[in-house]
C-alpha positions in Angstrom: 132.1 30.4 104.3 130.7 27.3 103.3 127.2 25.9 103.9 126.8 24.1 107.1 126.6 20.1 106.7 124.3 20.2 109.5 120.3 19.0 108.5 117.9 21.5 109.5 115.2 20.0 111.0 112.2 21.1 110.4 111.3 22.1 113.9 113.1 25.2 115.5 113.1 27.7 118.3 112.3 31.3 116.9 113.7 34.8 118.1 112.4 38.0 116.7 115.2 40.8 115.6 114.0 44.3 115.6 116.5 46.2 114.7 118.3 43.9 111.9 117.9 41.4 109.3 120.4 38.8 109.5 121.2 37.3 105.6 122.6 33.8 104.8 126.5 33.6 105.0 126.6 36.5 107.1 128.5 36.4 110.9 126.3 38.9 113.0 126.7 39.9 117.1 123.6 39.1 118.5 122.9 41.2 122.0 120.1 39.1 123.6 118.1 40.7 127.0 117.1 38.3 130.0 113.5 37.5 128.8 114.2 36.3 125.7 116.9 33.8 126.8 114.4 30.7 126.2 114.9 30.5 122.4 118.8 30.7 122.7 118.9 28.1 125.6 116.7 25.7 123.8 119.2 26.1 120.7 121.9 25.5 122.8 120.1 22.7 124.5 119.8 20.7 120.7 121.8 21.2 117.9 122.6 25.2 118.3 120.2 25.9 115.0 117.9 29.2 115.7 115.5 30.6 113.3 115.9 34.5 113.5 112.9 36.1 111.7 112.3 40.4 110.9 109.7 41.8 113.2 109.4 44.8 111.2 106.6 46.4 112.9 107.6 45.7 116.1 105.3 44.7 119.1 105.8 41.6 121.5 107.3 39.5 118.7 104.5 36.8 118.6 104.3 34.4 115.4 101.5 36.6 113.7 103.9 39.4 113.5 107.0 37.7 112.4 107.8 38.0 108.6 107.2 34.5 107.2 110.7 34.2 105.2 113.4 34.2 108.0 116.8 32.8 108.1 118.4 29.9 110.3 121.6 30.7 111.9 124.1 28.9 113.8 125.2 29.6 117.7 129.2 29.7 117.2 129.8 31.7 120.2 127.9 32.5 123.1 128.7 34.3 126.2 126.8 35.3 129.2 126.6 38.4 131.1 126.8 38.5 134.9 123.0 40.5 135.4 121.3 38.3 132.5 121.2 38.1 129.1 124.1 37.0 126.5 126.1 38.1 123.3 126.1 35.1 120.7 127.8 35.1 117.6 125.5 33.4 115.1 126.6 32.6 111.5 123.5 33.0 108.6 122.7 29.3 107.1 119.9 29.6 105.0 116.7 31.3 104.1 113.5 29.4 105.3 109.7 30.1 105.6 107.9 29.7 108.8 104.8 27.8 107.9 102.8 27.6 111.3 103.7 27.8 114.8 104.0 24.9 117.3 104.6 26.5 120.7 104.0 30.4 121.4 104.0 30.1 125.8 107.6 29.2 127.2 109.8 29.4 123.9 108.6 29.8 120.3 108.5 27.2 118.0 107.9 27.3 114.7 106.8 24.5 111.5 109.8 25.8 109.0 110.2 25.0 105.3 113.6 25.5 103.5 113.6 27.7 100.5 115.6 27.1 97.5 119.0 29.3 96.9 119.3 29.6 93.0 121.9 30.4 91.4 121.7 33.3 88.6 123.9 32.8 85.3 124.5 34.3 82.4 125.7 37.7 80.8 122.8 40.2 82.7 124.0 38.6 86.2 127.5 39.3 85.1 127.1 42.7 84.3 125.0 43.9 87.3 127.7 42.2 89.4 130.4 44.3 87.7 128.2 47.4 88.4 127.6 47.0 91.9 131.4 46.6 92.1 131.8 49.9 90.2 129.7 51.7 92.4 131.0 50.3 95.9 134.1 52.0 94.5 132.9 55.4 93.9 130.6 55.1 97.0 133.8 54.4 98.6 135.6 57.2 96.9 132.7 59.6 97.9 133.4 59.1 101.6 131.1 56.1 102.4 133.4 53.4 104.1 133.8 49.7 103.4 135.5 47.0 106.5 138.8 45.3 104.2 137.6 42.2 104.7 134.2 43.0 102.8 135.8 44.5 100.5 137.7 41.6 99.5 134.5 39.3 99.7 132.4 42.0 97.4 135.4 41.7 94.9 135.6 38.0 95.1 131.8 37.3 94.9 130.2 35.4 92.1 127.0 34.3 93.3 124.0 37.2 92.3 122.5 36.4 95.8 124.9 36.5 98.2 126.0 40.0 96.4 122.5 41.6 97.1 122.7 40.5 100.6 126.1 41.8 101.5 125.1 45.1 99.5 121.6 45.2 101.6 123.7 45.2 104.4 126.3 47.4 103.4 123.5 50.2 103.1 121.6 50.2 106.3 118.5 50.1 104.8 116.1 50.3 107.4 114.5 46.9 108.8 111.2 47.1 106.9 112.9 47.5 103.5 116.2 44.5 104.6 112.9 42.1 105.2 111.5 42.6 101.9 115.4 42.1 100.2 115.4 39.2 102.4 111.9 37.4 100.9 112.8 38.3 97.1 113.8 34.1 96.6 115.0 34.9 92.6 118.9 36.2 92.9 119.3 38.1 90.2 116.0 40.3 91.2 117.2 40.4 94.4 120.6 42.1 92.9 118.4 44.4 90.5 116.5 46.1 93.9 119.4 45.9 95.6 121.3 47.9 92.3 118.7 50.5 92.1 119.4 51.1 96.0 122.8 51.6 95.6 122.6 54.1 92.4 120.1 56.0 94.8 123.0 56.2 97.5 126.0 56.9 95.8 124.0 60.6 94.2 122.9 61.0 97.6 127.1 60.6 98.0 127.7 62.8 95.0 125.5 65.5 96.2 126.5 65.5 99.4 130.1 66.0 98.7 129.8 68.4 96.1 128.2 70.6 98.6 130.4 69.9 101.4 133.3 71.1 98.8 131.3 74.1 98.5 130.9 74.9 101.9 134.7 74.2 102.4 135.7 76.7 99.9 133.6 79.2 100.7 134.8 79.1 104.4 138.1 79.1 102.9 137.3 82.0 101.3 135.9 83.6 104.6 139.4 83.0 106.8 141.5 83.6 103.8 139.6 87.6 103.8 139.7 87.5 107.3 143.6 86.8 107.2 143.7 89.4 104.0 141.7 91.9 106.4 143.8 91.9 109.5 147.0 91.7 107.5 145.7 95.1 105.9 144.8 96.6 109.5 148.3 95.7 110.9 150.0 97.4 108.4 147.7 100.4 108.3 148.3 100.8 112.3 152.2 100.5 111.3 151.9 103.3 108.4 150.0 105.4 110.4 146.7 105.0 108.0 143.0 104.2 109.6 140.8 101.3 109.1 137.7 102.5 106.8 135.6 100.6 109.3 136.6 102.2 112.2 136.8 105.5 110.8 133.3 105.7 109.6 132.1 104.6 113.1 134.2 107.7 114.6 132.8 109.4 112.1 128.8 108.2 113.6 129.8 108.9 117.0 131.3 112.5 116.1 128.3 112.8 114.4 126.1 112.1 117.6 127.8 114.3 119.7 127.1 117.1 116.9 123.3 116.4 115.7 120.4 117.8 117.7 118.6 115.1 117.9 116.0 113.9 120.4 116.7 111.9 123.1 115.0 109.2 122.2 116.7 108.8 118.8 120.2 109.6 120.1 120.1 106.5 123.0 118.7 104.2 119.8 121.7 105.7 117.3 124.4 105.1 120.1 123.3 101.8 120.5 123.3 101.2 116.9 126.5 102.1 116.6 127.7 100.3 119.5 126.3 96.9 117.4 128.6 98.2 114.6 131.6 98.4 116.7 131.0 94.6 117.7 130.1 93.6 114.8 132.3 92.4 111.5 132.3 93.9 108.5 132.2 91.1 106.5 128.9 90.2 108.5 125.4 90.5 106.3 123.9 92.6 109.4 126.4 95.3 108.8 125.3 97.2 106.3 121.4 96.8 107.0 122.7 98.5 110.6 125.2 101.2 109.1 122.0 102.4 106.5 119.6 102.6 109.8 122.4 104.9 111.5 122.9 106.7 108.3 119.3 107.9 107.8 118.9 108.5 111.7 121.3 111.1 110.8 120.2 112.3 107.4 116.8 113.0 109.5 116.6 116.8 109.6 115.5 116.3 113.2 116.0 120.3 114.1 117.0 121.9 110.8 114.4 124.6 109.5 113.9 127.1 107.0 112.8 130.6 108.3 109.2 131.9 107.3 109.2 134.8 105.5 107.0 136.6 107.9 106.1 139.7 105.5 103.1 139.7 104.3 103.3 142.3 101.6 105.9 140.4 99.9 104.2 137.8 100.0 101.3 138.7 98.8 103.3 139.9 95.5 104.8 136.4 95.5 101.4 134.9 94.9 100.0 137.6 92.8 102.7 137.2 90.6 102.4 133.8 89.7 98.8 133.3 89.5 96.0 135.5 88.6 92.8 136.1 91.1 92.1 133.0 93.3 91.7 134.9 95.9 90.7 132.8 98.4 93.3 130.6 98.3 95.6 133.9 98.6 93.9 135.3 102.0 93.8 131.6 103.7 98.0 131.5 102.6 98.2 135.2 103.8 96.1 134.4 106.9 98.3 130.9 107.9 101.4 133.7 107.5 99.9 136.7 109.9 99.1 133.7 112.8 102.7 132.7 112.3 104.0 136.2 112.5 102.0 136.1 115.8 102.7 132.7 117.5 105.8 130.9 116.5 104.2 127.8 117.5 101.1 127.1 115.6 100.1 124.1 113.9 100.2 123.6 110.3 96.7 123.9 108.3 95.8 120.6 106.0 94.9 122.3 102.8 92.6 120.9 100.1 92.6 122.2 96.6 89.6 120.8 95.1 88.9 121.5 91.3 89.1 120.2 87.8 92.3 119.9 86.1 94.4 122.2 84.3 93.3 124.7 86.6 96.7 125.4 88.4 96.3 123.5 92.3 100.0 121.9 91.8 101.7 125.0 90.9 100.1 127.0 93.2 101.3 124.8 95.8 104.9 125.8 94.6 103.8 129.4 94.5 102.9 129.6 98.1 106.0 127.3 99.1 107.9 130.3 97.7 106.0 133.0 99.4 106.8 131.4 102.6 110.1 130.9 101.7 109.6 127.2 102.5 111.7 124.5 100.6 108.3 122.7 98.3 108.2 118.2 98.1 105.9 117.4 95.5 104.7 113.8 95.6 101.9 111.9 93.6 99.3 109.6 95.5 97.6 108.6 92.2 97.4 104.8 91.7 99.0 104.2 94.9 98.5 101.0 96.7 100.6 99.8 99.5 100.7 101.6 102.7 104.5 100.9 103.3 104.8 103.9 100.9 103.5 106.1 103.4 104.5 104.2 106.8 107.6 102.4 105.5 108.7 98.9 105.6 109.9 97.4 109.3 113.6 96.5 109.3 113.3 93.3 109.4 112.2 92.8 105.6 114.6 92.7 103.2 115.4 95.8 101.4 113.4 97.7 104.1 113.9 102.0 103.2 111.4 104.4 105.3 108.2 105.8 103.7 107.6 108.3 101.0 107.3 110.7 104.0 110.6 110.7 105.5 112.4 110.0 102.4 111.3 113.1 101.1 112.0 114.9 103.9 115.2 113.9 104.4 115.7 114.5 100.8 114.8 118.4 101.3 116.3 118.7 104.5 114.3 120.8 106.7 111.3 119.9 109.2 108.8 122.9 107.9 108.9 122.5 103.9 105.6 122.7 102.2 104.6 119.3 101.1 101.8 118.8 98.8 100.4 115.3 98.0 98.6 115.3 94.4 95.9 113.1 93.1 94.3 112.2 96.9 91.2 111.2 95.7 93.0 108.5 93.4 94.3 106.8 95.8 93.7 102.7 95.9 94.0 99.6 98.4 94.8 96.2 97.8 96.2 93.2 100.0 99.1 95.6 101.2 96.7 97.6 102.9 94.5 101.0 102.5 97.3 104.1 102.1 94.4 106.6 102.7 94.1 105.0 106.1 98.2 105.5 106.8 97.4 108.8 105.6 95.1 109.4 108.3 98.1 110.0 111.3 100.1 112.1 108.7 97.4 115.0 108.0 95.8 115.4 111.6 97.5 118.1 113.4 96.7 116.4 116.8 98.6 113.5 115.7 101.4 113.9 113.0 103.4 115.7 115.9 104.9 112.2 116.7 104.5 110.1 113.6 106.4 107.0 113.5 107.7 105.5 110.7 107.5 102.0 110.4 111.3 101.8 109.4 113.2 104.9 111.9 110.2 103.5 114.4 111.2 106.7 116.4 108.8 109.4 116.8 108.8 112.3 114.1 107.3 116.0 114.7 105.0 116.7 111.1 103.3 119.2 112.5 105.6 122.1 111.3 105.4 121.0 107.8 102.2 122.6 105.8 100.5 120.0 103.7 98.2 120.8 100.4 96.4 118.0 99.2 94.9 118.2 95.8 91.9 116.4 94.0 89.9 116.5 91.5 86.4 115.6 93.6 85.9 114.4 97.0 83.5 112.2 96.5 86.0 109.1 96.5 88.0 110.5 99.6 87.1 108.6 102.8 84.9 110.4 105.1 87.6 110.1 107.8 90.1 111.8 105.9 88.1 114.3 104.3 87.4 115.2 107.7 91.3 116.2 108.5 91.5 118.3 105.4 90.6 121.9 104.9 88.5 121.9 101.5 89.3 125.3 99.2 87.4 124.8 95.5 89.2 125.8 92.6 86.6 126.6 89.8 87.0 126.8 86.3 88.2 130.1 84.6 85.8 132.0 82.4 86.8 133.3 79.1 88.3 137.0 80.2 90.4 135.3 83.4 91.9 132.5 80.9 92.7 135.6 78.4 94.4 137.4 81.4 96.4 134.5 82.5 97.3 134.0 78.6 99.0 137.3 78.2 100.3 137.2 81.8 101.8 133.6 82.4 101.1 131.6 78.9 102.7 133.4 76.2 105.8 134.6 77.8 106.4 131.3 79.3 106.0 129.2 75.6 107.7 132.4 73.6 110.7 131.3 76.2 110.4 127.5 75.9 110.2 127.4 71.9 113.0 130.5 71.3 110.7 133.2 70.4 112.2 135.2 73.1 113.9 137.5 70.6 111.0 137.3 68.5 108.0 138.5 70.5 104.4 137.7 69.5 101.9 139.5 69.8 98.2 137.8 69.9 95.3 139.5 69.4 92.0 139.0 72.4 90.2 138.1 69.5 92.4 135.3 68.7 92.5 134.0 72.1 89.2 134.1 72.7 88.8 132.2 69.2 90.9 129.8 70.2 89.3 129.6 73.7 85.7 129.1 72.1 86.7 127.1 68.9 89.6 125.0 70.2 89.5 124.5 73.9 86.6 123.3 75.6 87.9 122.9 79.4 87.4 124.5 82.9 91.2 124.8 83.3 93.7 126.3 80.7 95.7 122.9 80.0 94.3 122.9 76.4 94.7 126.3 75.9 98.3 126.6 77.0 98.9 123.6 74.2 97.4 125.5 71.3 99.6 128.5 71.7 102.3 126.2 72.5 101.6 124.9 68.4 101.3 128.1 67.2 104.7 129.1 69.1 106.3 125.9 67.3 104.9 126.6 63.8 106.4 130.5 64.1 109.7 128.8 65.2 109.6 126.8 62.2 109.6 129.6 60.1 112.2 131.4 61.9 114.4 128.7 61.2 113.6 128.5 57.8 114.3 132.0 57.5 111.0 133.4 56.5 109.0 136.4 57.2 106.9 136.1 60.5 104.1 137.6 61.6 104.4 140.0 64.3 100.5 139.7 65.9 98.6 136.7 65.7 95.0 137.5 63.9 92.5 135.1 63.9 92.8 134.0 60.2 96.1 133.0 61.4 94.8 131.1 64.5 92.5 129.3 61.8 95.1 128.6 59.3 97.7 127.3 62.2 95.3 125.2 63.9 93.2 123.9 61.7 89.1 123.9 61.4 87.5 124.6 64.6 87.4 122.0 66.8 84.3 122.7 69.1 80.8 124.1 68.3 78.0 125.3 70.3 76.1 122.9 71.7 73.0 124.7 72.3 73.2 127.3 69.0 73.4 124.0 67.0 69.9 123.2 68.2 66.2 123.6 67.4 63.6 124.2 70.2 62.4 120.7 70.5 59.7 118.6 72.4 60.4 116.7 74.9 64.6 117.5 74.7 66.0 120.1 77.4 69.3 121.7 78.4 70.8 120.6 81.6 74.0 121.6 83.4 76.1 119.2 85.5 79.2 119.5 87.3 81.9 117.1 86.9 85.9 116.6 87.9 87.0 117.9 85.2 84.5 120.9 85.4 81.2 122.3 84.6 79.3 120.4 81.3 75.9 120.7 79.4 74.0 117.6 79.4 70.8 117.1 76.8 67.9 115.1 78.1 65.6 113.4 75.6 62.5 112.2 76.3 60.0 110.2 74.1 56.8 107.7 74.6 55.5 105.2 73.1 53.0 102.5 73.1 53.4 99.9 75.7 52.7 99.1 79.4 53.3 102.1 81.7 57.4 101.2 81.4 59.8 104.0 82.6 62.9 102.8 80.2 66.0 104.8 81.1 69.6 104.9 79.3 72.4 107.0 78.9 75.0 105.2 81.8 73.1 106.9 84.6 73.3 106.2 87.8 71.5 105.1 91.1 70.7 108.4 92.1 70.1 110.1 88.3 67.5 107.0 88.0 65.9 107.8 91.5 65.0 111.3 90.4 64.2 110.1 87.2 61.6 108.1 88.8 60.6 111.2 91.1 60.3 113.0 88.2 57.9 111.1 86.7 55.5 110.4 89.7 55.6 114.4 91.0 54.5 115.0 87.2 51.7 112.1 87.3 50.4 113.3 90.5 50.2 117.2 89.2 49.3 116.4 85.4 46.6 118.9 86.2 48.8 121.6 87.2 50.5 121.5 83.9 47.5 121.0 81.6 48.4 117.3 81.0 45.2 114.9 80.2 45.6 111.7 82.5 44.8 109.4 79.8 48.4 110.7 78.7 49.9 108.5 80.9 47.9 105.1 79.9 49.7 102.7 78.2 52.7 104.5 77.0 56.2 103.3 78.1 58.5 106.4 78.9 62.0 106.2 77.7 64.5 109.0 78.9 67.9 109.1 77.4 70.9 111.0 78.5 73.2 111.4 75.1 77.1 110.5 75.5 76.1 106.7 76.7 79.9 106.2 77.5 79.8 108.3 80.1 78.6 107.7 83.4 75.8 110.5 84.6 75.2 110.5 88.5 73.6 113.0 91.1 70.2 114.6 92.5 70.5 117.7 90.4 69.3 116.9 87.5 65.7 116.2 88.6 64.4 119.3 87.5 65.4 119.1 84.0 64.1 115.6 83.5 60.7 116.8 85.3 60.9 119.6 82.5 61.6 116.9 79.8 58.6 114.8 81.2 56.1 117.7 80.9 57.6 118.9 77.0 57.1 115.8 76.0 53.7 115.2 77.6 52.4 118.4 76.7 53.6 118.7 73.5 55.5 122.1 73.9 59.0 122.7 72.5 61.4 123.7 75.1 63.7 126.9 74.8 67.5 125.3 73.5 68.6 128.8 75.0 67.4 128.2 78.5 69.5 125.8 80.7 68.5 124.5 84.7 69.4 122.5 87.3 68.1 121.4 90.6 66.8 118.7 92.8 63.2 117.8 92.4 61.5 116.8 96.0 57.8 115.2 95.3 56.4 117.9 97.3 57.6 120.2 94.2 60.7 121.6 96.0 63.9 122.7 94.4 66.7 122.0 96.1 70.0 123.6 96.0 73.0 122.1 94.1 77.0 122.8 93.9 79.2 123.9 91.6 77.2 127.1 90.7 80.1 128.7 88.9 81.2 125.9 86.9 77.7 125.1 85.5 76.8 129.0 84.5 80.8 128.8 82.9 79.7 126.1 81.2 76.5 127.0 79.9 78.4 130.3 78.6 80.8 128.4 76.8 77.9 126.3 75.1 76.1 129.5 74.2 73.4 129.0 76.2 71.6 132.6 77.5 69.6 131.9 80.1 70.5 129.7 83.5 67.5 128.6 86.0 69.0 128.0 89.4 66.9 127.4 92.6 66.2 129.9 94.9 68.5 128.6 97.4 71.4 129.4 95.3 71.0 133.3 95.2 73.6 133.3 97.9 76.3 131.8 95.7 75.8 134.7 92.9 78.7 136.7 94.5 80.9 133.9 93.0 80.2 134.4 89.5 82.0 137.5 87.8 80.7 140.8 86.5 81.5 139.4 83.1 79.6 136.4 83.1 76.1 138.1 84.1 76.7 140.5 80.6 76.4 137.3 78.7 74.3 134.8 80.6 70.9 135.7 82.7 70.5 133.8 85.9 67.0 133.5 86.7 66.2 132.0 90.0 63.8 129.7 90.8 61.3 128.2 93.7 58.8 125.9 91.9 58.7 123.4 88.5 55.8 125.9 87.5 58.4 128.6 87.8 60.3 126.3 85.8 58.2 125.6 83.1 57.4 129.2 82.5 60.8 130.0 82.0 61.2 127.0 79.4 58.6 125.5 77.5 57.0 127.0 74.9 53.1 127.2 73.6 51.8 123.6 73.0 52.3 122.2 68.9 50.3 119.4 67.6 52.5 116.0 67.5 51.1 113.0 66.5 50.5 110.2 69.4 50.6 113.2 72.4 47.8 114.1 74.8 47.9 117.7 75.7 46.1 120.6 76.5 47.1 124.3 74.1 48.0 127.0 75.9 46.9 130.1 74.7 49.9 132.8 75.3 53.7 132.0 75.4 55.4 132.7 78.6 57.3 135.7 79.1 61.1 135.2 80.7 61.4 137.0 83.5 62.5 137.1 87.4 60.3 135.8 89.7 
């Protein structure tokens, strides 16, 4: 097309386009309604010239929102439709720049300035005009048409201007972004933009069709299986042979018919399996569906063990693998005489509270024997996310059912005993609290229709007899500890860990370390040298690994061909093990002031704590250290003000409390010290120090200190007096309210230690402290007689 000889004049009606930008040289359809007709008949009316200009944010199309660069076309063609309005065929002339409006009422008129069409030479215009030609190929090769004759005027074109406008066109940018090509006056810029554009498309082209060749092969792949698949089943049904896929689903529904199962489940499994049927192998639902109809049937829904309802023999069961605990025996042997009674009873929630080492996991396997129960061990230490216990819902991915059923399922009866260890180590994090799923699996008014998240059908727990173990309860939620039968496990003393040595211990490491044709004989003065010298524990964890070395070092010289010895003395226990490792705490020590034995009671047993006391100058400061905590430092503090408020009482001047600073220090800083019962030992402490009289390093107490001078009871009686035995201490002071608990210590223990019971601090102090010694910077008052120990 060449330029039209016409002169534009500088006056010319305007119409806005909305929708398109119409370039120079270009031949466009224009669609014009009935109300805009004014501009088109005043062009027809003159010299057919019309000034089309981008509205590219549409509204009413006045001047002031008409892009100032437009383009002047000419009417070649118009035609008229019947109800209004026309089609014209207008032919792009040249660009122009609306400078002011004349007439914006009846028709728009616009002041209009012609802009200047360079030309662009030289070797850059050449070469972006050969790479727009490159990529309108391989656009067109990508699947992004191109009309002939374009084509053929894109191949033909040397002018950089005309080029960006035919390309602008050719990509259907959208009307905003054709306006801005359209006021870019300087060619070869125009073809740069226009260049970029075009690289961005024919990517967008690239990518496209490499994924719609992906897409096309893998449904390929799909019908050519799906051919493949009912080829195979035609000629399986003409030799005779089954389809897998329909065989396992006869296999389901045989199974349905088969299974005891509730009615519940069965209508949910036969509709499972009905899904199957409809559904296609090859579909990713199938599988997630056949593993949910899979584990409704691996469910042991009615399968049970029978009880072994005899109690003698089971009695023998438990007393030959453990030694005493006989309270855990009678409650086991109690559960068993209900059941011989009433078929139907619940299951009890057992709680084996004790320090480790002391036998609560295997005794959960001896009772699982007794009963003749199948035993599921399973360890709730460290764990966090409540879909262990609940399961996950099926719509995750990768959805199984919780630790619960799997384990279950695993054993394959309803009634095993199931004992979760480590409950009090349980944790909670953003995927929830586990000791809260917990809480519907060990209530017997609940677990008899627990639903897993994942089966979301209703299972009966309440034949199955859970043991929970743990170490304390003090980190156990209140509302779970309230579901749980509590049974304490307390340490061993020195003749039951020598029983259990010669009963359980050696046979079972002669056996593990080959020894079995080579028996050993150990002498009770080596074990008990070992016990006191090499083991300091409540349980017998530390003890069993000692013998296991000395089983290990005699294997050694089996091997070697060497002489053994046939008992083990305890020169040999020396030589094998090493120098001792322990000492006693208490024989190591002087009577000091202001220093005095306490007992405590931790998870891993009973313990001996030293309390140190000392003053100096300052300003009535109570200094206190040693990692204790809240409630140690709130009977510190007790301590110290039931001791200022009696000073009298315990022949302590008052000026011994002016302008001292107290410091108490627990020893072993790195561990943490909590709980009430040490009060009375710090009150003790307090007065040593204040008085200036050593206390007894034989003479160990405990007890909560009120500041009305009351004792209060405490816990763990047995494991503080074992502990204060195994630290050689002689003589325990426990309060008055503890007398009751004195059947739970063994004959044995009162031959070595004295237990002298207590109702006052004066009792206390009688017991304890020793005459008053002169010490440099202490108030006190001498007493005149040492105290005599004796019973009150």
């Amino acid at each position: 097309m060449k330029e039209s000889p016409l002169t534009i004049p500088s006056i010319l009606p305007v119409h806005p386009m909305r929708e398109q930008v119409v370039f120079p040289r270009m031949l466009f359809p224009l669609f014009v309604q009935a109300r805009d007709m004014k501009a088109l008949d005043r062009a027809m009316a003159s010299e057919r010239l019309l000034v089309l200009a981008p509205c590219p944010h549409g509204g009413e199309g006045v001047f002031d929102e008409l892009s100032p660069v437009a383009t002047v076309v000419r009417i070649n063609q118009l035609s008229r439709f019947p109800e209004g309005g026309c089609k014209a065929v207008v032919e792009g002339l040249h660009r122009v720049q609306m400078t002011r409006c004349i007439q914006n009422d009846t028709c728009l008129l616009a002041h209009i300035q012609m802009l200047p069409e360079r030309k662009a030479v030289g070797p850059v215009a050449e070469s972006l005009i050969q790479g727009v030609g490159i990529l309108l190929k391989i656009a067109m090769a990508s699947g992004r048409p191109l009309p002939e004759s374009a084509v053929k005027i894109v191949e033909e074109a040397d002018d950089a201007g005309h080029l960006a406008d035919l390309i602008a066109v050719y990509l259907g940018l959208p009307l905003a972004e054709q306006d801005r090509v359209l006021a870019i006056l300087d060619p070869l810029e125009r073809l740069k933009d226009v260049y970029l554009r075009l690289t961005d498309e024919v990517q967008k082209l690239q990518v496209r069709g490499e994924i719609q060749t992906e897409v096309a092969r893998r449904l390929g792949k799909t019908q050519k299986e799906y051919l493949l698949r009912e080829q195979m089943r035609q000629i399986q049904e003409e030799l005779g042979d089954e389809d897998p896929r329909q065989s396992e689903i006869a296999d389901f529904r045989r199974r349905l018919q088969e299974e005891e199962m509730p009615a519940e489940a069965k209508n949910i499994a036969e509709k499972e399996i009905n899904r199957l049927e409809r559904m296609g192998a090859a579909s990713p639902e199938y599988n997630i569906c056949r593993t949910y109809v899979e584990y409704l049937f691996s469910v042991p829904w009615s399968m049970a063990t029978d009880d072994t309802l005899d109690i003698v023999q089971a009695e023998e069961v438990l007393d030959e693998d453990h030694y005493d605990l006989k309270e855990i025996k009678e409650r086991v042997l109690e559960f068993l005489a209900v059941r011989s009674l009433r078929e139907t009873s619940k299951g009890p929630i057992l709680c084996f509270v004790g320090p480790p080492g002391v036998g609560k996991t295997s005794l959960g396997r001896s009772i699982a024997r007794a009963m003749g129960r199948r035993f599921i061990r399973m360890s709730l230490g460290g764990m966090k996310d409540e879909a262990e216990i609940r399961g996950h819902r099926r719509t995750y991915i990768g959805a199984m059912p919780g630790r619960i059923i799997q384990e279950i399922c695993r054993c394959g009866a309803n009634n095993p005993v199931f004992m979760l260890d480590e409950v009090d180590k349980i944790g909670h994090d953003f995927r929830g609290d586990p000791s809260s799923a917990l809480l519907e699996v060990l209530d017997p008014e609940q677990n008899g229709s627990f639903c897993d998240h994942y089966l979301d059908v209703p299972f009966d727990l309440s034949r199955v007899l859970f043991i929970t173990t743990a170490n304390q309860m003090d980190t156990v939620p209140p509302a779970l500890r309230d579901r749980l039968e509590i049974i304490g496990l307390s340490g061993y003393s020195d003749e039951e860990k020598i029983q259990i040595a010669v009963r359980y211990l050696i046979p079972k490491q002669l056996d593990e370390n080959g020894l079995a044709n080579h028996p050993l004989k150990f002498a009770e003065s080596s074990l008990r040298l070992i016990i006191r010298n090499y083991t300091r524990e409540a349980g017998v964890r530390g003890f069993e690994r000692a013998l296991a070395s000395i089983c290990r070092k005699v294997a050694r010289e089996v091997s070697q061909k060497k002489p053994i010895p046939q008992a083990i003395s305890p020169a040999l226990v020396e030589n094998m093990l090493g120098p001792r490792r322990y000492f006693s705490d208490v024989a190591a020590e002087e009577d000091r002031v202001g220093v005095v034995t306490g007992l405590a009671w931790t998870e891993a047993g009973g313990d001996i704590i030293f309390i140190e006391a000392t003053c100096m100058e300052g300003q009535k400061e109570l200094i206190l250290t040693g990692s204790l905590g809240v409630v140690m430092q709130e009977s510190a503090k007790t301590a110290l003000s039931y001791v200022k408020a009696h000073a009298a009482d315990f022949d302590l001047e008052p000026q011994a409390f002016d302008a001292k600073d107290i410091h108490i220090h627990v020893p072993g800083g790195a561990i943490a010290k909590d709980g009430p019962s040490a009060g009375v030992a710090l009150a003790t402490a307090l007065i040593s120090l204040l008085g200036g009289r050593p206390a007894r390093r034989e003479v160990a107490m405990t007890g909560e200190l009120t500041l009305s001078g009351r004792i209060l009871p405490i816990g763990g009686v047995r494991e503080k007096v074992l502990a204060a035995r195994r630290a050689g201490v002689r003589t325990v002071l426990l309060p008055e309210a503890n007398r009751a608990h004195l059947r739970d210590l063994d004959d044995d223990l009162g031959q070595d230690v004295r237990v002298i019971f207590v109702r006052t601090l004066q009792d206390v102090i009688r017991q304890t402290l020793l005459p008053a010694v002169r010490s440099p910077g202490l108030l006190y008052r001498s007493s005149t007689s040492a105290p005599s120990i004796s019973a009150p």
